[in-house]
Every structure is written in structure tokens, then in C-alpha cells.
RODO-2510 file (C-alpha; in nm, 4 decimals, decimal comma):
residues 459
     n   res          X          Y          Z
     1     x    -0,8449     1,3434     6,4911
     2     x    -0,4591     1,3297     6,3556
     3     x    -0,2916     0,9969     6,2949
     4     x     0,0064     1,1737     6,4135
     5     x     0,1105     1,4285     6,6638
     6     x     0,3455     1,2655     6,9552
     7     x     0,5936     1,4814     6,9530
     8     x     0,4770     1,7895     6,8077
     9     x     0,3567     2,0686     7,0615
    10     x     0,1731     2,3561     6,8535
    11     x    -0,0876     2,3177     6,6750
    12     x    -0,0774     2,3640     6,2847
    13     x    -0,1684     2,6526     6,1228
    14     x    -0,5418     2,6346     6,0298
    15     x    -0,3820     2,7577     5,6441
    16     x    -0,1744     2,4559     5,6599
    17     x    -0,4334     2,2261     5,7124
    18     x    -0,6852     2,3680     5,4581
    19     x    -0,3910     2,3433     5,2202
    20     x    -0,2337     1,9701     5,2618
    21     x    -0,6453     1,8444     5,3230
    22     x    -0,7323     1,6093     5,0726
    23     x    -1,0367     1,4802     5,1597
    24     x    -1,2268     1,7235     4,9122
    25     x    -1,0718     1,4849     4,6473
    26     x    -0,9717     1,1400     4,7957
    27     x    -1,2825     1,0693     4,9634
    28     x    -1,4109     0,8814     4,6430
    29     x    -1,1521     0,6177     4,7725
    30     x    -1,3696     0,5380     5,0804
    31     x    -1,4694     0,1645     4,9582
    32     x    -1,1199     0,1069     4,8553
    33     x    -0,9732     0,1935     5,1849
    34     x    -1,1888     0,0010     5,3998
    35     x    -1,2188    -0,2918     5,1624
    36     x    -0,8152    -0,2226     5,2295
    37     x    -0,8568    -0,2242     5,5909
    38     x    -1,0418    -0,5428     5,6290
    39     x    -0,7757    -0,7369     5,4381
    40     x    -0,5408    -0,5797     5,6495
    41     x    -0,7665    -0,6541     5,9781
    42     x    -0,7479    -1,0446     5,8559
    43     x    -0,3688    -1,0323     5,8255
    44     x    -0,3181    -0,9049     6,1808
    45     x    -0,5062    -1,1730     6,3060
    46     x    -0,3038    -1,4266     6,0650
    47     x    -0,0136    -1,2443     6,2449
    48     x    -0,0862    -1,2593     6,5748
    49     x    -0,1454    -0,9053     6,6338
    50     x    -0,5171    -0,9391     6,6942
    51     x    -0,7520    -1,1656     6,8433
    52     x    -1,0263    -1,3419     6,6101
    53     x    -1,2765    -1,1689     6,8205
    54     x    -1,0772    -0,8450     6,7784
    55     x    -1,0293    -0,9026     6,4239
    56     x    -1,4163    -0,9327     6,3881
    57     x    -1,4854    -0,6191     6,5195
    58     x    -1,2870    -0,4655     6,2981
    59     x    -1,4290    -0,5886     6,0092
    60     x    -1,7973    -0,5180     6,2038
    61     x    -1,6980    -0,1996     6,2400
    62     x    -1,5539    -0,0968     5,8763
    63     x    -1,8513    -0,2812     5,7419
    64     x    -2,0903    -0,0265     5,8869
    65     x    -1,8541     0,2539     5,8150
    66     x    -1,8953     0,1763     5,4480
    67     x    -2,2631     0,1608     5,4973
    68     x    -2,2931     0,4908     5,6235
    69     x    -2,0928     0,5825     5,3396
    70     x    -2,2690     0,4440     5,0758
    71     x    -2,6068     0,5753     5,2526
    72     x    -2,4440     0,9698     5,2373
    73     x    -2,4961     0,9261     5,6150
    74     x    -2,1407     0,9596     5,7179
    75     x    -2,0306     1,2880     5,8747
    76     x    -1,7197     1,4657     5,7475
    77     x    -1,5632     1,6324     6,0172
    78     x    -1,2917     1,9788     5,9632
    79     x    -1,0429     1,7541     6,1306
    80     x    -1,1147     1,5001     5,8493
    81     x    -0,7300     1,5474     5,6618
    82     x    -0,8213     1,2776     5,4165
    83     x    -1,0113     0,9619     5,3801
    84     x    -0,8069     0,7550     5,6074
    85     x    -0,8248     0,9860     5,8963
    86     x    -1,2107     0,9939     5,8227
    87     x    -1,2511     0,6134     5,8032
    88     x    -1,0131     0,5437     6,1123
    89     x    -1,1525     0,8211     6,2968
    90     x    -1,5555     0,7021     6,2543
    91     x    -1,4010     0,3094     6,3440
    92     x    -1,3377     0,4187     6,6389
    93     x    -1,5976     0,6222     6,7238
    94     x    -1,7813     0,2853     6,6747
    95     x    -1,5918     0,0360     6,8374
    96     x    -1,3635     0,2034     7,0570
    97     x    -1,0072     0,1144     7,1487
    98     x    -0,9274    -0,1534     6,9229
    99     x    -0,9249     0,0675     6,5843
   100     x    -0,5765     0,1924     6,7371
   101     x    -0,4744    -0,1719     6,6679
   102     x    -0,5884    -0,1497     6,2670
   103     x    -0,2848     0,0599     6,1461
   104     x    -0,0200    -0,1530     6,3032
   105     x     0,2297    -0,2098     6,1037
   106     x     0,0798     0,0070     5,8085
   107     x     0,1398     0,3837     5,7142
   108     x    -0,0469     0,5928     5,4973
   109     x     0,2416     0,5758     5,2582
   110     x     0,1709     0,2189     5,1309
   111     x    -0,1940     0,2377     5,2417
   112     x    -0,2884     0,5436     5,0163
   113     x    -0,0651     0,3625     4,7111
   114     x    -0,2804     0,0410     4,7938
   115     x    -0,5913     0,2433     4,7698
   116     x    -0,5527     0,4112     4,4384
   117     x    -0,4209     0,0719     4,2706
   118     x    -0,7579    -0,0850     4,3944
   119     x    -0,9793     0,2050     4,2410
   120     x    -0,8355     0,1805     3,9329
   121     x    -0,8533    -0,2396     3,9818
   122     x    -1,2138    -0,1379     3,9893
   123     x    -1,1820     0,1315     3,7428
   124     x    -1,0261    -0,0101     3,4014
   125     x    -1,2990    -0,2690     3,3500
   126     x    -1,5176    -0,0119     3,2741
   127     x    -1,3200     0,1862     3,0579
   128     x    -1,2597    -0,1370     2,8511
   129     x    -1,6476    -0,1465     2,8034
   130     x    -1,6516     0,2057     2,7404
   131     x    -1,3951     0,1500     2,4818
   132     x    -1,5443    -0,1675     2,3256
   133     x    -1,8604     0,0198     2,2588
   134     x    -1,6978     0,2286     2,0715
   135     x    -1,5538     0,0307     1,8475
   136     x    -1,8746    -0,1845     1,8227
   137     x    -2,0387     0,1655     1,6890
   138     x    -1,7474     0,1600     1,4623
   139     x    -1,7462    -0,1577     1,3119
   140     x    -2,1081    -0,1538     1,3124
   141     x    -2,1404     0,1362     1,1295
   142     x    -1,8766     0,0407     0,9051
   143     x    -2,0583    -0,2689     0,8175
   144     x    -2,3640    -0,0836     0,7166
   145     x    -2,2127     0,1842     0,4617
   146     x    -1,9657    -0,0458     0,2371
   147     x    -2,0710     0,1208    -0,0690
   148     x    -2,0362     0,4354    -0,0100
   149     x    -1,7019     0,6109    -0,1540
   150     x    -1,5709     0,9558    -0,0107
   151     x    -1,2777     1,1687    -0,1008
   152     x    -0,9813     1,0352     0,1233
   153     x    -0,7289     1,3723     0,2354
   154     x    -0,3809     1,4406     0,3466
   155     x    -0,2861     1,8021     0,4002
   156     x    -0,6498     1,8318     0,4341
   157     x    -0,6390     1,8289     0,0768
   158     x    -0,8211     1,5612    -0,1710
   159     x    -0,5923     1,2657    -0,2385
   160     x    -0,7216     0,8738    -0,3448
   161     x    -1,0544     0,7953    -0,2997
   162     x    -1,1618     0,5559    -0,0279
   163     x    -1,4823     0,3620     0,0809
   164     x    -1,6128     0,5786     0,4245
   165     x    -1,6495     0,2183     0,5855
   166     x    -1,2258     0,2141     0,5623
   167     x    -1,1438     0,5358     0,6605
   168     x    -1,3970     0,4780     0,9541
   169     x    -1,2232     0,1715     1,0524
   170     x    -0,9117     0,3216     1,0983
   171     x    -1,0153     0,4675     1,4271
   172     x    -1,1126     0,1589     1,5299
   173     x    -0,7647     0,0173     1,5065
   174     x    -0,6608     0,3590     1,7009
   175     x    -0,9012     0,2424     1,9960
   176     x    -0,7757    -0,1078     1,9700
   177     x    -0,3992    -0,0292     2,0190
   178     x    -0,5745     0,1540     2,2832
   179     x    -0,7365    -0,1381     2,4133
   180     x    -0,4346    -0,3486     2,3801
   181     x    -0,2301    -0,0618     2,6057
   182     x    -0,4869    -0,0579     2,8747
   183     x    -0,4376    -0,4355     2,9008
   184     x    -0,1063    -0,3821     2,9644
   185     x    -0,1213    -0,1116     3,2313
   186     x    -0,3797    -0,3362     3,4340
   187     x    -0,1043    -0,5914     3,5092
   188     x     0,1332    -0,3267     3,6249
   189     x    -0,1774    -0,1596     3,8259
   190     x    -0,1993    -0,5288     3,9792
   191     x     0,1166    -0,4749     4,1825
   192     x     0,0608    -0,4472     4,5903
   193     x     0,2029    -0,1715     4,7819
   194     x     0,0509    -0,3223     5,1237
   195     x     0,2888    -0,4478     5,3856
   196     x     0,5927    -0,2084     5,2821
   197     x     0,5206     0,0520     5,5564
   198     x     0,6548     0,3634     5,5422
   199     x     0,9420     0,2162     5,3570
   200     x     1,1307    -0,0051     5,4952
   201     x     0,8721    -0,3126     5,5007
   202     x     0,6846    -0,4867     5,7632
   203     x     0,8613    -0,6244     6,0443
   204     x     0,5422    -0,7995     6,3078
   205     x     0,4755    -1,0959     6,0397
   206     x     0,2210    -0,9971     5,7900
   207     x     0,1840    -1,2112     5,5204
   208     x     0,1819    -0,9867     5,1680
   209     x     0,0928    -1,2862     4,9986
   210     x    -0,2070    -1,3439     5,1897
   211     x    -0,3452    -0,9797     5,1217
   212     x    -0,2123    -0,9959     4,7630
   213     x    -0,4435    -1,2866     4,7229
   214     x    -0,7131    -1,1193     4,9162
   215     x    -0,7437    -0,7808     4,7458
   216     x    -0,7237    -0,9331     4,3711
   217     x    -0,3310    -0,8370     4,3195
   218     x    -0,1750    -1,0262     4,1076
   219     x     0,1874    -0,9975     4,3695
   220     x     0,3124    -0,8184     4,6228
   221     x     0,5385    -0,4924     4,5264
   222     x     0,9637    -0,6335     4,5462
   223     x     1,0666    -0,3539     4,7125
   224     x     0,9177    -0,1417     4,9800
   225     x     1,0590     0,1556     4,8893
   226     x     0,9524     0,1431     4,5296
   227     x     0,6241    -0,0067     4,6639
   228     x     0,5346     0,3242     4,8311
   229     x     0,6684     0,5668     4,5701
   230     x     0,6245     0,4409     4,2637
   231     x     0,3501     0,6147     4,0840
   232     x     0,4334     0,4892     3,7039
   233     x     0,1321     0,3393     3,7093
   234     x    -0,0875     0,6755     3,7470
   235     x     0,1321     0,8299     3,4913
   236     x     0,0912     0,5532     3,2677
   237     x    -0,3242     0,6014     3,3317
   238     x    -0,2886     0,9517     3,2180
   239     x    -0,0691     0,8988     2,9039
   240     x    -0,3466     0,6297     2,8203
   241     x    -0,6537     0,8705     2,9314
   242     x    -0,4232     1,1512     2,6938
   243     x    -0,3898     0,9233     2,3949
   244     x    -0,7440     0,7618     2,4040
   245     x    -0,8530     1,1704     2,3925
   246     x    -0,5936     1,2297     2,1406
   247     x    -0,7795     0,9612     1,8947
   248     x    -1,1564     1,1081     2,0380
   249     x    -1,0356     1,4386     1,8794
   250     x    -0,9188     1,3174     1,5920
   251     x    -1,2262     1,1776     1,4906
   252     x    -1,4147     1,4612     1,6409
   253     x    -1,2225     1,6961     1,4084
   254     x    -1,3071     1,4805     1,0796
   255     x    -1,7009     1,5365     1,1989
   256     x    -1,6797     1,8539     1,2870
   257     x    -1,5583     1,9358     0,9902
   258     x    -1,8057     1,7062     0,7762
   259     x    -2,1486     1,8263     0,9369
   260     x    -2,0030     2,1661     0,8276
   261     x    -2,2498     2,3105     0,5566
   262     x    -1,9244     2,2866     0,2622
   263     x    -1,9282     1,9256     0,3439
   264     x    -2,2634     1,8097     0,4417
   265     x    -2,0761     1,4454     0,3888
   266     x    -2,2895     1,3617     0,7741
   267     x    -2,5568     1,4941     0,9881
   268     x    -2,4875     1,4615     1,3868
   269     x    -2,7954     1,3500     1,6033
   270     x    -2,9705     1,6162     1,7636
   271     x    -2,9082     1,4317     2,0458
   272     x    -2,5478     1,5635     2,0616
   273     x    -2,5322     1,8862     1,9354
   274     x    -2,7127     2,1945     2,0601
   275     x    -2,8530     2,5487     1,8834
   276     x    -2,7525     2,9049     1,8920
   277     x    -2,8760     3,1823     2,1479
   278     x    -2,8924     3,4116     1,8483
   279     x    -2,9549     3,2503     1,5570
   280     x    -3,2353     2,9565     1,5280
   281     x    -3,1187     2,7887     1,2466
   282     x    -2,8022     2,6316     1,4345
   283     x    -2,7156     2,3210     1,5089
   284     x    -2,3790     2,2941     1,6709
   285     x    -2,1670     2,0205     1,7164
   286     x    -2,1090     2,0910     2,0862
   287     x    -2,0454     1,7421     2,1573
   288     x    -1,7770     1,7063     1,9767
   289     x    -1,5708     2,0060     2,0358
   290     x    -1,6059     1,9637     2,4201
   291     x    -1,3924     1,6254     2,2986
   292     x    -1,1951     1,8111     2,1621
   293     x    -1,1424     2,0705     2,3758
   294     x    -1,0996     1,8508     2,6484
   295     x    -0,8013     1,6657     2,5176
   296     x    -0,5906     1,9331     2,6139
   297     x    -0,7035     1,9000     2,9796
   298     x    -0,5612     1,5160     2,9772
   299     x    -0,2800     1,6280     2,8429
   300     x    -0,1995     1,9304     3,0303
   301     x    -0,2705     1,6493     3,3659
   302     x     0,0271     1,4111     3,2148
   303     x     0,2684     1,7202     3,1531
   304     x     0,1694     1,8293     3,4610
   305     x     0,2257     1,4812     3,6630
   306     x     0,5717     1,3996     3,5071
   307     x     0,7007     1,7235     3,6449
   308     x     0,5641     1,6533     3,9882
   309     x     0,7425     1,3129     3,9709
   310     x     1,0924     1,3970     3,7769
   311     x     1,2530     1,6152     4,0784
   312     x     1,1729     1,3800     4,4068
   313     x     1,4453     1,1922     4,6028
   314     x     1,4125     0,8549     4,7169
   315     x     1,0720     0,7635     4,9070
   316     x     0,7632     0,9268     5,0155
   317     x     0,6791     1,2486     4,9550
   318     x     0,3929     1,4694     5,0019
   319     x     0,4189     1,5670     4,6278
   320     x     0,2797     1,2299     4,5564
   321     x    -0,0430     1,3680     4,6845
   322     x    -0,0866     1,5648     4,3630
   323     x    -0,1422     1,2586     4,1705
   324     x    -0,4908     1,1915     4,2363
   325     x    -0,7027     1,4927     4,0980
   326     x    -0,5416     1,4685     3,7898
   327     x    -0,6245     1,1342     3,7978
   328     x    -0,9544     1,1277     3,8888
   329     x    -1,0535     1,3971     3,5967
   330     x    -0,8799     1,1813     3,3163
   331     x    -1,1657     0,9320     3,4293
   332     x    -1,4369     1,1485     3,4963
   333     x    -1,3574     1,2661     3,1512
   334     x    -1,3175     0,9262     2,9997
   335     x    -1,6216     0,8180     3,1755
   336     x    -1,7965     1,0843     2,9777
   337     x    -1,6146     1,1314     2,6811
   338     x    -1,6056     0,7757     2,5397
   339     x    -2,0000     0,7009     2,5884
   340     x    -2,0646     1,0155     2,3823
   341     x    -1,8200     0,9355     2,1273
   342     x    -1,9960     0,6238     2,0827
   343     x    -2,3349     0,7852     2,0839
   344     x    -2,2492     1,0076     1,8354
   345     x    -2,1159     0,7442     1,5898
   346     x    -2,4071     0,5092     1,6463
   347     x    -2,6663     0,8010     1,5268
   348     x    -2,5159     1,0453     1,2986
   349     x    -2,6565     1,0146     0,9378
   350     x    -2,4625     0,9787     0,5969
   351     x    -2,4770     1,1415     0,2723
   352     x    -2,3444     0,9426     0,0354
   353     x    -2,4478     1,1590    -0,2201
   354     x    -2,2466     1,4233    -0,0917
   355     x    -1,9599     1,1819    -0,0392
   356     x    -1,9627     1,1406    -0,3870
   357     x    -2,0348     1,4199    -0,5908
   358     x    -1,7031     1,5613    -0,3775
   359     x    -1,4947     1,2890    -0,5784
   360     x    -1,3390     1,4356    -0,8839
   361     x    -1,1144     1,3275    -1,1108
   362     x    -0,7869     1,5024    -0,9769
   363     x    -0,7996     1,2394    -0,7053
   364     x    -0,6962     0,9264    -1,0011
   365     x    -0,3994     1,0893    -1,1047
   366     x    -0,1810     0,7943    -0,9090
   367     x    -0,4091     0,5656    -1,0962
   368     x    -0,3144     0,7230    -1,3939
   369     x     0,0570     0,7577    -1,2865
   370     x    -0,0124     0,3218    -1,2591
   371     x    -0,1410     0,2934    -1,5687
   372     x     0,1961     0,4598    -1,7526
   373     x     0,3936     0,1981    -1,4922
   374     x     0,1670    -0,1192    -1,6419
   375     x     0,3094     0,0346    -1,9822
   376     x     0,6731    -0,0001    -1,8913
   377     x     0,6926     0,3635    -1,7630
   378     x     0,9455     0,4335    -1,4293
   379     x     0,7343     0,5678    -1,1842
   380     x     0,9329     0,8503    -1,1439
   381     x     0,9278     0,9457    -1,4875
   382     x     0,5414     0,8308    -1,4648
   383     x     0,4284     1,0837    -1,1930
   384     x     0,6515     1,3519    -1,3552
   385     x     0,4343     1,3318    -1,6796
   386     x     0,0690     1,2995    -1,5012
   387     x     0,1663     1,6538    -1,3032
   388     x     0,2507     1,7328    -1,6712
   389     x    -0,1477     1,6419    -1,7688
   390     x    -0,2985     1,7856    -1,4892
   391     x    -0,1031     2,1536    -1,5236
   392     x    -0,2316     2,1432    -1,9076
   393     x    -0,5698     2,0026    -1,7848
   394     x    -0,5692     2,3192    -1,5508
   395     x    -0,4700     2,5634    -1,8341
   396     x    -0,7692     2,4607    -2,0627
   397     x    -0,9842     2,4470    -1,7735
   398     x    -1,1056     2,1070    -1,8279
   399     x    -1,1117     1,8032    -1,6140
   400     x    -0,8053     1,5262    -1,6496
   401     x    -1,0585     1,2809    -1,8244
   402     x    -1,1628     1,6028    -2,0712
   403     x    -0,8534     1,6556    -2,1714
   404     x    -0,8308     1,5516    -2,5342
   405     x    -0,5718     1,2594    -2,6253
   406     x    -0,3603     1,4544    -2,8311
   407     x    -0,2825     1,6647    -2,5381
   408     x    -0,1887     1,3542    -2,3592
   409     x    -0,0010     1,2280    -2,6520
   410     x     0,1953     1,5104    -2,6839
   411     x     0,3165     1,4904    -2,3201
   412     x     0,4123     1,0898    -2,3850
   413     x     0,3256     0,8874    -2,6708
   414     x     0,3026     0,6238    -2,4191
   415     x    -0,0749     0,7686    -2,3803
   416     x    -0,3060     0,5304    -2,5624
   417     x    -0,7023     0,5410    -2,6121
   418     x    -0,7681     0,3541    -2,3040
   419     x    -0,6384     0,5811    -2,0584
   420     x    -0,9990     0,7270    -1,9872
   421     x    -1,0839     0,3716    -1,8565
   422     x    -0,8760     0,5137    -1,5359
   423     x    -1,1791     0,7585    -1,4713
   424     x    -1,3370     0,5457    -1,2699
   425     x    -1,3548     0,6053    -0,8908
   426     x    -1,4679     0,2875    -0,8293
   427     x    -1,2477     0,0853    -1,0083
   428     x    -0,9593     0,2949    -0,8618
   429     x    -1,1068     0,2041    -0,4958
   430     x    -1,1501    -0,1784    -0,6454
   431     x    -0,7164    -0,1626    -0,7565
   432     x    -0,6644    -0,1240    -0,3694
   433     x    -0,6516    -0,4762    -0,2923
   434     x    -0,3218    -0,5160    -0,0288
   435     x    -0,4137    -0,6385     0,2774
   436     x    -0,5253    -0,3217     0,4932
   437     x    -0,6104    -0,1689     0,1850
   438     x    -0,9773     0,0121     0,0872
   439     x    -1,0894    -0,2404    -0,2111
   440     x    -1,4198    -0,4534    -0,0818
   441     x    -1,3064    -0,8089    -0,0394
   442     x    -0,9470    -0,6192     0,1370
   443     x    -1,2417    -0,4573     0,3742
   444     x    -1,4933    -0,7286     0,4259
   445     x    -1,1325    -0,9320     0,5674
   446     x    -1,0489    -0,6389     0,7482
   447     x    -1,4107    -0,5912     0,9032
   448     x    -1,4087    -0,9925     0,9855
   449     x    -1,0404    -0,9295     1,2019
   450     x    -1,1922    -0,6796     1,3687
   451     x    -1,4448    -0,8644     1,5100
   452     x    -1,2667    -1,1161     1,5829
   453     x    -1,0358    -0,8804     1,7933
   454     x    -1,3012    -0,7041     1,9393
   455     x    -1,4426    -1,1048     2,0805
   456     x    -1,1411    -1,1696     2,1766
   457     x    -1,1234    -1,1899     2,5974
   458     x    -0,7297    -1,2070     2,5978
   459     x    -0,6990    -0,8656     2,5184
***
């Protein structure tokens, strides 16, 4: 069955239809479509266009469409070019001549648009949860281990210390912006695409109002044309799915590289890693570098969709079809990826041992570069004398709170007895206490506005 065909007089080339088909891939929209269609069956009738008793037929007839559906009794057919055809095709096979009536009015132009917003109506509620747990295994964790002090890094390379509740809290405020963004994109999602035809609107009385109100949109599209071609939305869904993976690898990396035998700072579950063909002692941290790995995917799909989109003229056009695979993986992934993530936090197991016999005394040279400031030292000229101790520290081979005072004193007389006090890492972590920063009451307040965020409905 084709929706269309009038005026054409060949058939199309069986290579042609295997290659514009999209039912392999939109046929996940089947509830959408016909919760679609009986909106759309109610707004005829409103219209005039269709009888009550027609109008209930309809809906009789979608209803047990989507029960065969839902059963995996319904019958895909080779003439099947996508899920509309399917679901208008099967309607009539069940109720006969009135299914012509259903797409009056409508094309699949504003119908497919109408259908994808719907899915991902449907869809971002349980990404949200997805992402909530998450942070829940964050803050969680975080909660539990706020005595135990690790090496913090830039360049990969030791830097300050820091408690490992703080530096796992900053992915939590990653997956919150996250969570904020997602909030966002839902109200421009919420837009409805139904009743602009094939672009110039509807012109037999259909109330967009009426099926705004009835399918959960939050408003009707203002302008038809934009209505069926805008596809901002699905762009801004894979930017989001990109960025949410972008953060997932991020903190994969930092295990990864943790569980690694030079770190041992963590242990990943068995759960979520997996051994070696070869060599029995393995235990690889699979789960993690599929994250990883699969990052590029999402944003490959993004890169991908914004080229599709940046050369089309005004309207329609079958390019737009492209937009749902991509799509639909960034989900599937999601769907996956953030569970696992969550799973992984939840159960892995800390050495904080480890953690701290990494810390070494390099890492308080900015606390010593403080403690000449406190003394009336410019910082400048501050940090250019600390490098000073820690080359001589280097040549003698010693550690910076070995090295004697009259090597100090010789750099600066500003050097007085109670410099070693600075070779503390606690006290160091303890000085950090600006808002945000790693000390324990700056944490505990940090820890409390993240729950309070993470309760908070309005986001």
C-alpha cells in the first residue's frame, strides 16, 4: 500500500524502495503514531470531517492496531515504506473505507515531526532518572569517603591535594548542568507540529489547540513551515546525548586509569569488568572503555546531523529522514550507558591507603608559596623562590620538607623554623575553605546543595 501514487504511472524501482524504506528503523514509533492518530481522529470529528460513529471506529480500529503491536502479532508487509504506511495500511484492513478519511488534512511531513516529538515526550523522563541515579551514586559515595585525601592532577601530573569525596563531586555538577540542559530541551521538544500539513497549514478547521492539549504539548508550532522542518530539537538531543557521553568518559578515563595496577587508588566490581582470553589473571575494565569508546559514536551522530541539516532549502525534505537512527542510538546508548555508569560508581572499592601514600610533598609547594605571602612576600616573587627550593631539594635528592633550613635560608631569609608546619597534607586540604573549595565544612555545604538540587522537581 502507498499513501501516494495518483499521478505516477511506473512503478518504482524495487532499489528505490529498499533504499528510502524506513520502517527497519521508525517502526519503534508505532505507539506514538497511533496515539497521534487518535488525537487526530477526535479533531476531525471536532471539525466536522467525521461522524462520532466514524470517529469511533477509528479510534476502535487504531486501538487494536496497537494491540497487535504490542502483542508482536502485527504483520510487516514489503510494501510497508514506514510506520505510517504500516499503521494506515492494517486500519484499514480492519475497518475498511473510513481509514481513507484519517489523513485528511494531515501529511506525513507534520505527522512524522509529531511522532518523534512524542517519543522523545516519552523518552526524556527516563533519561532524567537515568541521570539522577547517577548522581545519587555520586553524592552517595561522596558522602561515605570524606576522609580520604588523594593526589589532585592537571597535565595528568600531581598538583594540590584534594579529599576523593570533592574531586568525585565534580562530576556530579557535570551531570547536573546536564540535567539542567535536558530541562530545557523538553520545553522546546513540547512544541506541536500537528495541523501544519505539508506546509502551508490546515485549511478544513482543525483545532491545534485541541490536539496540543490532547497529546501533552505544551503549544502548537507558529509557523507551519517551520513546524514541519524544524529539527533543532533532535540536534539539540544529540548535542545533549554527546555531552552527557563526553562527561561518562571523562570519568571513565579517571577509573580506568585508577584500577590500573600503578594506581590501585580503586577496584571496579566484577560486575563490570571482564577477564582475558589469554591471560587469567585479568580483570579489565570493559565497562568503562565501551563508555568511552562510545562517545565518539554520539558525537560522530551530531557532526553527522548538522551537516544533513546546514545545506536544505525551505521545507520538507527527504533528508530529514536521516534524523532518526542517529537519534535513536544516542538513546539506546544513553539508555545503557548511564545505568552502568551508575553501577559502576555505586560498587567499585577504595583504597585510601593508596590514595595516600601517592601524596608527597611536591604537591604543598603553593602552600609553601602562601606561607612566604602571609610573611609579606609578592606572590610572584613567592613562587619564584619555592621553584628555587624544590630545584635544590631535587639536587640533594631529598624531599622539600628534608631539605635543611639553611638551604631555605639561603634562598630567602624570609624562611623561618616554622615552615615545616606546611608539610601537612591535611592541613593544606583544611586551608581550602572558599566556597566550592575541598576543605571539610566547604564540602559537607557543598554535599548539602547538592542534595538539595538533586530534590529539587523544578529542574
Amino acid at each position: 500500500m502507498k499513501l501516494w501514487g495518483g499521478r505516477f504511472t511506473k512503478e518504482t524501482d524495487p532499489l528505490m524502495e529498499a533504499f528510502s524504506a524506513s520502517i527497519g528503523f521508525d517502526r519503534r514509533l508505532w505507539a506514538v503514531d497511533i496515539q497521534g492518530s487518535i488525537a487526530y481522529a477526535r479533531a476531525l470529528q471536532r471539525a466536522g470531517i467525521l461522524s462520532p460513529q466514524e470517529r469511533d471506529t477509528l479510534i476502535r480500529g487504531l486501538k487494536e492496531v496497537a494491540q497487535e503491536l504490542e502483542a508482536g502479532d502485527f504483520t510487516f508487509l514489503p510494501t510497508d515504506e514506514d510506520i505510517h504506511t504500516a499503521v494506515e495500511r492494517r486500519l484499514r484492513e480492519k475497518v475498511g473505507e473510513v481509514a481513507d478519511k484519517l489523513h485528511t488534512g494531515r501529511s506525513r511531513n507534520d505527522q512524522v515531526a509529531t511522532d518523534l516529538r512524542l517519543y522523545l515526550m516519552g523518552e526524556i523522563p527516563l533519561l532524567r532518572s537515568h541521570l539522577e541515579s547517577l548522581q545519587e551514586a555520586i553524592l552517595a559515595r561522596a558522602e561515605e569517603n570524606l576522609g580520604v585525601l588523594m593526589p589532585g592532577y592537571t597535565h595528568l601530573q600531581h598538583a594540590q591535594p584534594v579529599r576523593f569525596s570533592h574531586w568525585l563531586m565534580s562530576f556530579f555538577w557535570a551531570f547536573e548542568r546536564d540535567r539542567e540542559r535536558l530541562g530545557e530541551i523538553e520545553q522546546r521538544v513540547a512544541v506541536l507540529p500537528l495541523g501544519s500539513g505539508a506546509l502551508a497549514g490546515h485549511s478544513l478547521g482543525v483545532d491545534r489547540r485541541f490536539l496540543a492539549e490532547e497529546l501533552g504539548f505544551r503549544a502548537p508550532c507558529e509557523n507551519s513551515i517551520d513546524g514541519v522542518s524544524d529539527r533543532d530539537f533532535v540536534a539539540e538531543m544529540l548535542f545533549w546525548a554527546a555531552l552527557v557521553m563526553v562527561h561518562l568518559s571523562r570519568l571513565a578515563e579517571d577509573l580506568i586509569l585508577w584500577s590500573s595496577a600503578e594506581f590501585s587508588f580503586i577496584q571496579l566490581d566484577e560486575a563490570y569488568t571482564t577477564g582475558s582470553s589469554i591471560m587469567p589473571q585479568k580483570r579489565n575494565p570493559d565497562a568503562l572503555e565501551l563508555i568511552r569508546g562510545k562517545t565518539g559514536r554520539l558525537i560522530g551522530h551530531l557532526a553527522g546531523f548538522l551537516t544533513t541539516l546546514k545545506g536544505l532549502p525551505t521545507g520538507y525534505n527527504r533528508d530529514l529522514q536521516e534524523d532518526k537512527e542517529p537519534l535513536f542510538d544516542a538513546l539506546d546508548t544513553l539508555r545503557l550507558a548511564l545505568p552502568i555508569a551508575a553501577g559502576v560508581v555505586r560498587t567499585l572499592r577504595v583504597f585510601p591507603e593508596r590514595m595516600a601514600a601517592a601524596l608527597d610533598d611536591g604537591m604543598l609547594a603553593t602552600d609553601l608559596a602562601d606561607y612566604l605571602v602571609r610573611r609579606g612576600v609578592p606572590f610572584r616573587q613567592s613562587h619564584r623562590l619555592v621553584g628555587q627550593a624544590v630545584r635544590r631539594a631535587e639536587e640533594l635528592g631529598v624531599s622539600l620538607r628534608a631539605l635543611p633550613l639553611e638551604e631555605y635560608r639561603a634562598i630567602s631569609p624570609v624562611f623561618g623554623p616554622d615552615l615545616y608546619e606546611v608539610f601537612d597534607h591535611s592541613r593544606s586540604v583544611e586551608a581550602r575553605q572558599s566556597e566550592g573549595g575541598t576543605a571539610l565544612e566547604a564540602l559537607r555545604e557543598q554535599l548539602a546543595q547538592a542534595r538539595r538540587r538533586l530534590s529539587s522537581p523544578g529542574v
